[in-house]
C-alpha positions as CSV (number, residue, x, y, z in Angstrom):
1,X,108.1,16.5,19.1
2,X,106.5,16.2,22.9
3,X,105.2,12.9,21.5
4,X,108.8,11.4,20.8
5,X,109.9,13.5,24.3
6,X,107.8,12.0,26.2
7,X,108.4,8.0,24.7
8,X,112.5,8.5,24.2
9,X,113.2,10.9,26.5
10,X,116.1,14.0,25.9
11,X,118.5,12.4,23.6
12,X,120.2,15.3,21.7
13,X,121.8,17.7,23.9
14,X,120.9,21.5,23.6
15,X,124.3,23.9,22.7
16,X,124.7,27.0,25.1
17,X,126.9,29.4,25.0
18,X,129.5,29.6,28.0
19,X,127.2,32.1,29.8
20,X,124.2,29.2,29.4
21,X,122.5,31.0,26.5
22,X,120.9,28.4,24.0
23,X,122.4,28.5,20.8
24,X,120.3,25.3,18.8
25,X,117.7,23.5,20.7
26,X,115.1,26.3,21.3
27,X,112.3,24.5,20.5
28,X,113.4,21.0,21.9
29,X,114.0,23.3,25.3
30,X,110.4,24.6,25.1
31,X,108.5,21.0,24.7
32,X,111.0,19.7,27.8
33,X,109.6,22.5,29.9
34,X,105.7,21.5,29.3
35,X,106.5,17.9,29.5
36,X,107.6,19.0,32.8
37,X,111.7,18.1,32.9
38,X,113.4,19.8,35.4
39,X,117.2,19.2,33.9
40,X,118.0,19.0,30.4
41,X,121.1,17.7,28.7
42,X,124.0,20.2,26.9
43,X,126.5,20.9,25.3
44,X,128.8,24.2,26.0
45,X,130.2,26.1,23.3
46,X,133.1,28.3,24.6
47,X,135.7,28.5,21.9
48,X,133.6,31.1,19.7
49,X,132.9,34.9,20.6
50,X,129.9,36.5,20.3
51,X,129.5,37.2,16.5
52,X,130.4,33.4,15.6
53,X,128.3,32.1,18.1
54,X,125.7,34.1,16.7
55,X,126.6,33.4,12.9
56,X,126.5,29.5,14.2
57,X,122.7,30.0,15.7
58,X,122.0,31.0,12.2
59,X,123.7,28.3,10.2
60,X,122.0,25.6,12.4
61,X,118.3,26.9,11.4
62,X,119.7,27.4,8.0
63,X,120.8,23.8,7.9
64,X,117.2,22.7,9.3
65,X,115.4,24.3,6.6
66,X,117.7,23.3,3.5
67,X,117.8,19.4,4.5
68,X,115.5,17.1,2.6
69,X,114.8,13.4,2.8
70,X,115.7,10.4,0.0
71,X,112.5,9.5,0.0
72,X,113.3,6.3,-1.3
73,X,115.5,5.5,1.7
74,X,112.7,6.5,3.8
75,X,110.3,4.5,2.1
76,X,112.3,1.6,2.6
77,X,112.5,2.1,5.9
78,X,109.0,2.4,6.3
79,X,108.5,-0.6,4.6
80,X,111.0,-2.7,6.9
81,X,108.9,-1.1,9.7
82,X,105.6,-1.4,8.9
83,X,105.4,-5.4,9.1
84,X,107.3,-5.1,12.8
85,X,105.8,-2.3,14.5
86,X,101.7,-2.8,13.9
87,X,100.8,-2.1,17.7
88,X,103.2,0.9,18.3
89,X,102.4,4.9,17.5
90,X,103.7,5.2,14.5
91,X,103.3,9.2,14.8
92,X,106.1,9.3,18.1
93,X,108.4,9.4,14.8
94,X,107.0,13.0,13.4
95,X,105.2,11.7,10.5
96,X,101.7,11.3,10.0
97,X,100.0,8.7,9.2
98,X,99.0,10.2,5.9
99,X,102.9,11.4,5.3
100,X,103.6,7.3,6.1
101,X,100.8,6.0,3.6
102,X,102.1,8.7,0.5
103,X,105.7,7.3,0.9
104,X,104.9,3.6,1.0
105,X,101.8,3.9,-2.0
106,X,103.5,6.8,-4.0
107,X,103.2,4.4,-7.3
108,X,102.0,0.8,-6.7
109,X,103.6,-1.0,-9.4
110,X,101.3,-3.2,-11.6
111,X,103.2,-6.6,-10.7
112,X,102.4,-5.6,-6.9
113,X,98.6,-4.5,-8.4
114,X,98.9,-8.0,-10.1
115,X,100.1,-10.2,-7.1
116,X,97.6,-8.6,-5.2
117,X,94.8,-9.6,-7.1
118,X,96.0,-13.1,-8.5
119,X,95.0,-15.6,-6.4
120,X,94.1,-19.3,-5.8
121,X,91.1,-20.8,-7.3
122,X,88.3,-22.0,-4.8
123,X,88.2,-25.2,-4.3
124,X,85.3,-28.0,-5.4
125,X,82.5,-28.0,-3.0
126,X,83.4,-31.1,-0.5
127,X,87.0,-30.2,-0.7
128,X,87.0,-27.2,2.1
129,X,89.2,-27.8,4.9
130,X,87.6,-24.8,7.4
131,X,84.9,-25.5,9.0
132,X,81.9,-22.9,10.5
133,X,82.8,-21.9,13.9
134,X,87.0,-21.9,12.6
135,X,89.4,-18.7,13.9
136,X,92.3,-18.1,11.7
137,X,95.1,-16.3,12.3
138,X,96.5,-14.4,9.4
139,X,99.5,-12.4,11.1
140,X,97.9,-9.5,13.2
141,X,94.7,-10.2,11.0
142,X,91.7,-12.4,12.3
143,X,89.1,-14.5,9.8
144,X,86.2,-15.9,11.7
145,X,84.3,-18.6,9.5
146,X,80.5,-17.5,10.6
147,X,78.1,-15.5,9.9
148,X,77.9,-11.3,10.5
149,X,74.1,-11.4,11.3
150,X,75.0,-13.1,15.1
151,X,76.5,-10.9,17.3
152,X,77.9,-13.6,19.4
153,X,80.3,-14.2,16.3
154,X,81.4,-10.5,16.4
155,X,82.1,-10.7,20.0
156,X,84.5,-14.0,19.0
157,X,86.2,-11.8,16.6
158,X,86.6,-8.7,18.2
159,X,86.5,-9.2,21.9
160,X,86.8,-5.8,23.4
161,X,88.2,-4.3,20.2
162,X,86.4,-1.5,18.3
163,X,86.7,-1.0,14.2
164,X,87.9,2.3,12.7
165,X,86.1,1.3,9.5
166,X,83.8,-1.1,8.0
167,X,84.7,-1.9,4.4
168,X,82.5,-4.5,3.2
169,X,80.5,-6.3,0.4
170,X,76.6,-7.4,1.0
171,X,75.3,-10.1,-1.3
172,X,72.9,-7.9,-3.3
173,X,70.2,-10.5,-3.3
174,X,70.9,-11.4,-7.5
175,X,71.2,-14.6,-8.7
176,X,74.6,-15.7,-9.6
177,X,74.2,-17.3,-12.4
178,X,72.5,-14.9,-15.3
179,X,73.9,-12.0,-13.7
180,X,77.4,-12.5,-12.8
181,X,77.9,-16.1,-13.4
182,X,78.0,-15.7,-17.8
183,X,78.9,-18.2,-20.2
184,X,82.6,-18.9,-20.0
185,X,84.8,-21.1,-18.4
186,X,84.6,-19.6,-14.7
187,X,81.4,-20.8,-13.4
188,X,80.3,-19.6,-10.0
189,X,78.0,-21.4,-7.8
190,X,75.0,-19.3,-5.8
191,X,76.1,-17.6,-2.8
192,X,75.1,-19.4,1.0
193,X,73.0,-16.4,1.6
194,X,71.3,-13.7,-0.4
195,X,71.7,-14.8,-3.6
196,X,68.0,-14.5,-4.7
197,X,65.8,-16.3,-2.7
198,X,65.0,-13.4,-0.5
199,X,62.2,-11.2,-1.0
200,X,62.0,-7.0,-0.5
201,X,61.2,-7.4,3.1
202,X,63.3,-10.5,4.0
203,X,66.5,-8.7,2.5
204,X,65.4,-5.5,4.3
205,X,65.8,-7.1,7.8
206,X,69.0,-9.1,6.8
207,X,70.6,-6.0,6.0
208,X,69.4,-4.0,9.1
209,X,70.4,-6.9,11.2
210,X,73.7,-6.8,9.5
211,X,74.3,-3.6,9.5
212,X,73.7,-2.6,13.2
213,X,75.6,-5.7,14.4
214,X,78.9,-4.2,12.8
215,X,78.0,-0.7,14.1
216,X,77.9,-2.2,17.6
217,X,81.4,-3.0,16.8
218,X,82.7,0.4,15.5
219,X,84.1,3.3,17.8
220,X,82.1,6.2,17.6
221,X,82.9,8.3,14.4
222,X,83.5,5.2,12.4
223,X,82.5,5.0,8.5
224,X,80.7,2.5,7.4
225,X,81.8,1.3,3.4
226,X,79.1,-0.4,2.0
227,X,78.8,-1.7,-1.7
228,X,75.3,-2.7,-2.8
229,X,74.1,-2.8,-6.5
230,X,71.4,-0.3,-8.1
231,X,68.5,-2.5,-7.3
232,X,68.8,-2.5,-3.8
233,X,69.7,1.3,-2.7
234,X,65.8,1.2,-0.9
235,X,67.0,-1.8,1.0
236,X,70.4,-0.8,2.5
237,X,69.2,2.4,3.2
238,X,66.8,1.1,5.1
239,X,69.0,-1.0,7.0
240,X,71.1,2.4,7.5
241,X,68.6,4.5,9.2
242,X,67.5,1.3,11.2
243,X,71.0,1.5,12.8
244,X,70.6,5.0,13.2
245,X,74.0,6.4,10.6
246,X,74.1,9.0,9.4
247,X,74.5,8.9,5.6
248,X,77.6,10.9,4.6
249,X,78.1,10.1,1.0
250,X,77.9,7.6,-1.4
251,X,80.6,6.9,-4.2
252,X,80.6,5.2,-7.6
253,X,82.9,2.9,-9.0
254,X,83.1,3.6,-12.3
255,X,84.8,0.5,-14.1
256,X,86.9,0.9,-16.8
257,X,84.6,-1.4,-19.3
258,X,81.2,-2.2,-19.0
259,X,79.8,-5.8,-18.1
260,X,77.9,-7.7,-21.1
261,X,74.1,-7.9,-21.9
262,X,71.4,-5.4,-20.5
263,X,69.7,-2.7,-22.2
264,X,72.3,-0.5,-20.7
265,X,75.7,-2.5,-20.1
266,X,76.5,-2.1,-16.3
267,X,79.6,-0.2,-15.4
268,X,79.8,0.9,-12.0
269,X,79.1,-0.4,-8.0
270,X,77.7,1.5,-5.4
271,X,79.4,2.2,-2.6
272,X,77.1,4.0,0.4
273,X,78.9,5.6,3.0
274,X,77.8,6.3,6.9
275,X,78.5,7.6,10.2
276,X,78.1,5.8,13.6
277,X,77.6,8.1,16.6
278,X,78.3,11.8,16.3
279,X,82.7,11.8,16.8
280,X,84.4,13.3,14.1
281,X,85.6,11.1,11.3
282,X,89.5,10.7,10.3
283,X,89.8,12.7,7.1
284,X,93.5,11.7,5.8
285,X,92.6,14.0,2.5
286,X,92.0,16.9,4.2
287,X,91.3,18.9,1.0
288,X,94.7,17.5,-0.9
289,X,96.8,18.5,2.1
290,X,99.1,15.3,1.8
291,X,99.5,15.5,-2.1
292,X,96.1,13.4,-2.3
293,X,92.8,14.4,-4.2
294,X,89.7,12.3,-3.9
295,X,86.6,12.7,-5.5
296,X,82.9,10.5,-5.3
297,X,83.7,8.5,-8.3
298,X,86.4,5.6,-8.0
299,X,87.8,4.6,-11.7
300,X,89.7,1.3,-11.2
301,X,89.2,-1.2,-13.4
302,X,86.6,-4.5,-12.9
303,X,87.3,-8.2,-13.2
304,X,85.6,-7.9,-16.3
305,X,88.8,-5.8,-17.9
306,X,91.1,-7.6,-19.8
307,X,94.2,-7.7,-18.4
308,X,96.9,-10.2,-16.2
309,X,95.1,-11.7,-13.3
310,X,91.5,-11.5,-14.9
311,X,91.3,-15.0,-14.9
312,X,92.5,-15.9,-11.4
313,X,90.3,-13.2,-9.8
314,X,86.9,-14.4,-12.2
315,X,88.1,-18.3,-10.6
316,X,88.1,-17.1,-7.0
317,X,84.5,-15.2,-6.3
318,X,82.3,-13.9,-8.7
319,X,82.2,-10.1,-7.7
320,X,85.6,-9.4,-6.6
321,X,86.6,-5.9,-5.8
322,X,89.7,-4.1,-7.1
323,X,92.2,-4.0,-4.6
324,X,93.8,-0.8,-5.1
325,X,90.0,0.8,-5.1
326,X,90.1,-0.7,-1.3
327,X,93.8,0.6,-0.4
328,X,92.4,4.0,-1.2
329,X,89.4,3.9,0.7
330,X,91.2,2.7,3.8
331,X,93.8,5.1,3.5
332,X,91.2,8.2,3.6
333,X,89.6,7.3,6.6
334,X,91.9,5.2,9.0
335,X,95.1,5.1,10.8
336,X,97.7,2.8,10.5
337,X,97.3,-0.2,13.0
338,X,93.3,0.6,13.1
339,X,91.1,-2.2,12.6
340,X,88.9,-2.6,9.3
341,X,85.9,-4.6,9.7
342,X,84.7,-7.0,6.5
343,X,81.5,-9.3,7.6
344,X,81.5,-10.2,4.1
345,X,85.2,-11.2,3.2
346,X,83.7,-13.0,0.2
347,X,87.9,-13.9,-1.0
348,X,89.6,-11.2,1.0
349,X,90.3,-8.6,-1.0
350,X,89.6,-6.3,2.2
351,X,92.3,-8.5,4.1
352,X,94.7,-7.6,1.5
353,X,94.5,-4.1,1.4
354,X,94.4,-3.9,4.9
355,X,97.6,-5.5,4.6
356,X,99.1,-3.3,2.1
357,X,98.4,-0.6,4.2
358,X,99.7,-1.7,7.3
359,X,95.8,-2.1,9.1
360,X,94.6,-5.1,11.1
361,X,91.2,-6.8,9.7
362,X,88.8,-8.4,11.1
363,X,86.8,-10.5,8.7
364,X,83.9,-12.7,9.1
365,X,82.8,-15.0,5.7
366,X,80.1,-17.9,6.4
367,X,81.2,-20.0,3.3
368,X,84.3,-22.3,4.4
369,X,85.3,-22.8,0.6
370,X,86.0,-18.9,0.6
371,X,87.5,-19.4,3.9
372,X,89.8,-21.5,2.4
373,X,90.5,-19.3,-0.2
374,X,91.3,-16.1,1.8
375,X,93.9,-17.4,3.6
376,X,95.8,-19.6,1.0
377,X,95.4,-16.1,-0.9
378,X,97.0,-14.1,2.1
379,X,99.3,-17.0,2.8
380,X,100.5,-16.6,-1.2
381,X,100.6,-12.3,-1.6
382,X,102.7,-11.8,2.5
383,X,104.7,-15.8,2.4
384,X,103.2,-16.3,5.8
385,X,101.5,-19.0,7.6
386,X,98.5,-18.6,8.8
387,X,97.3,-20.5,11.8
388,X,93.7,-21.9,13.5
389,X,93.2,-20.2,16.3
390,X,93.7,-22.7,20.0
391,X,95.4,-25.8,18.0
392,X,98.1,-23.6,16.3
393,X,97.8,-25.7,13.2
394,X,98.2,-24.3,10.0
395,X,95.6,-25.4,7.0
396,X,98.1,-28.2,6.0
397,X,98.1,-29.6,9.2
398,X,94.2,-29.2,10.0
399,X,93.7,-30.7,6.5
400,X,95.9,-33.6,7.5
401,X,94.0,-34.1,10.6
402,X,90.3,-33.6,9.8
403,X,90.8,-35.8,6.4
404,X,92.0,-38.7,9.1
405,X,89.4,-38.0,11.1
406,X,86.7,-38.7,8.5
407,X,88.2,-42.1,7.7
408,X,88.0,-43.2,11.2
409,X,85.9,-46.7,11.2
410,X,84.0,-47.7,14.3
411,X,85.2,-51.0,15.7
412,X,80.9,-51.9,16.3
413,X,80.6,-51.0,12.5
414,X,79.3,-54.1,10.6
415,X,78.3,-54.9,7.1
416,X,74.5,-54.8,6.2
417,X,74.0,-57.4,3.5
418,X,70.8,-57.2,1.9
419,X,67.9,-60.2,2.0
């Protein structure tokens, strides 16, 4: 209440009685006083004697306490909000932001679950239109083609901003093809970095570099999401205590059918989880307090599961993450209008949920193809346009442009003719 006091002012007048006694307002009366108002709108009563005014004083808190919300009204109205009011305190209305999150996520239906994770397939490699260095603008969202291990690109990205959360995916130093890659029709291409070619120590130092150059970029208390497969925990923990986290947890996810091949047929991801600094963490579970349990071990199901949009995700990147998993774990930890910080956006499945949840991300992927993908794939899931960052020109237009470019001829140019 003092919050909304102190952004709208007194709006609803306080009913006295006709010798100034407060009949309704009490509270509202109290929170003017500490937010230091010396005068205080009302309304007199004086047509009632004592016992009605009294009986009145009781209906009005009676009233108060039997009202209830349509709570699909509401969540419409959230949902009108969310897209328009990103930079504003949501809270000044009285609800939290885990109160905001539980009406807008109550039940995501599976078309949304679908559309969400559907996307375009990357393109052919000579066929990317970003180029490293490129700054899209995705909305209140920010994709920086470049890599996460140079601080100077963080800096680009984030200016003097701070993350509330890193949610991101290392390459895990496995060969594509043999391990994720398979036999069927979707055929992936290595990762630019980390796909294999680095040895124990070399991947040790990527991910400590990596690691603490996000840090730098996290307020204190900040989590750190990090998936990383089974054969690399030594690595990433490495890199962890390098940066100087503190470890908090680690979750599972625990797909819903397990990958082919192996002695034992993989099912599950690793997500490690850590502390920056020594500020207390947002906790938006709070022990079920908002109607929401969470445990270490996230079921959703994997790209490998059968199911509407298997085939779109397996055509966009090779290791795609569920989205709802990622609208969960954003949801536990940050507020709405927080920045979440991806330095592996891989085909922006972090972007999305950010957007789902009504965060701002802040995404750096070195590989222009997947560039190109993430925001043709945001551009498709909100039916906005996004825009590259000091020319205003959307991917159309820079397409357009750099394809002319290329086919520029040199009026000194001559023909070589062989002896």
């Amino acid at each position: 209440m003092q919050a909304s006091i102190k952004r709208y002012g007194l709006i609803l007048p306080i009913l006295i009685d006709q010798d100034g006694v407060i009949i309704g307002g009490e509270g509202v009366f109290e929170v003017a006083k500490e937010c230091g108002f010396a005068e205080v709108p009302t309304v007199r009563v004086d047509h009632l004697d004592e016992v009605n005014t009294r009986l009145l004083r009781l209906a009005l808190n009676r009233i108060a306490e039997e009202s209830s919300w349509d709570t699909v009204e509401l969540a419409d109205e959230w949902g009108e909000l969310q897209p328009i009011t990103m930079d504003l305190d949501y809270e000044v209305s009285g609800f939290t932001t885990p109160e905001i999150d539980s009406l807008l996520h109550q039940s995501p239906t599976k078309d949304q679950d679908d559309a969400d994770d559907q996307q375009t397939e990357i393109g052919a490699p000579g066929s990317e239109v970003t180029r490293v260095g490129d700054l899209w603008e995705l909305g209140d969202h920010r994709v920086l083609c470049g890599s996460s291990l140079e601080m100077e690109n963080l800096q680009g990205l984030m200016g003097t901003d701070l993350a509330r959360m890193v949610l991101t995916d290392h390459p895990y130093n496995v060969k594509i093809q043999g391990n994720v890659g398979g036999l069927g029709k979707h055929k992936h291409r290595e990762f630019v970095q980390a796909s294999g070619e680095m040895s124990e120590a070399e991947f040790t130092e990527f991910l400590k570099t990596s690691i603490a150059t996000l840090a730098a970029f996290c307020r204190d208390g900040a989590l750190l999401y990090m998936f990383m497969d089974w054969r690399h925990m030594h690595e990433i923990l490495s890199g962890i205590r390098a940066a100087d986290l503190k470890m908090i947890n680690m979750a599972v996810w625990a797909k819903t059918s397990p990958a082919l091949g192996a002695f034992y047929r993989s099912q599950h991801e690793l997500c490690f989880i850590a502390k920056k600094g020594n500020g207390k963490h947002r906790n938006n579970i709070d022990l079920g307090r908002w109607g929401r349990t969470r445990s270490n071990v996230w079921t959703y199901a994997g790209v490998n599961s059968f199911g509407a949009g298997r085939d779109e995700q397996l055509a966009m990147h090779s290791t795609c993450k569920n989205v709802s998993m990622l609208v969960d774990a954003i949801r536990d930890v940050s507020d709405r209008g927080e920045i979440i910080l991806d330095g592996f956006l891989g085909s922006g499945s972090t972007l999305i949920a950010a957007e789902r949840t009504g965060r701002i991300c802040r995404g750096l992927e070195l590989d222009p193809l997947y560039v190109d993908t993430i925001v043709r794939r945001w551009e498709r899931v909100t039916g906005g346009i996004a825009v590259l960052q000091g020319t205003k020109e959307t991917m159309e237009q820079v397409a357009e442009r750099r394809s002319a470019e290329s086919f520029v001829v040199s009026p000194r140019a001559r023909t070589r003719v062989a002896a």
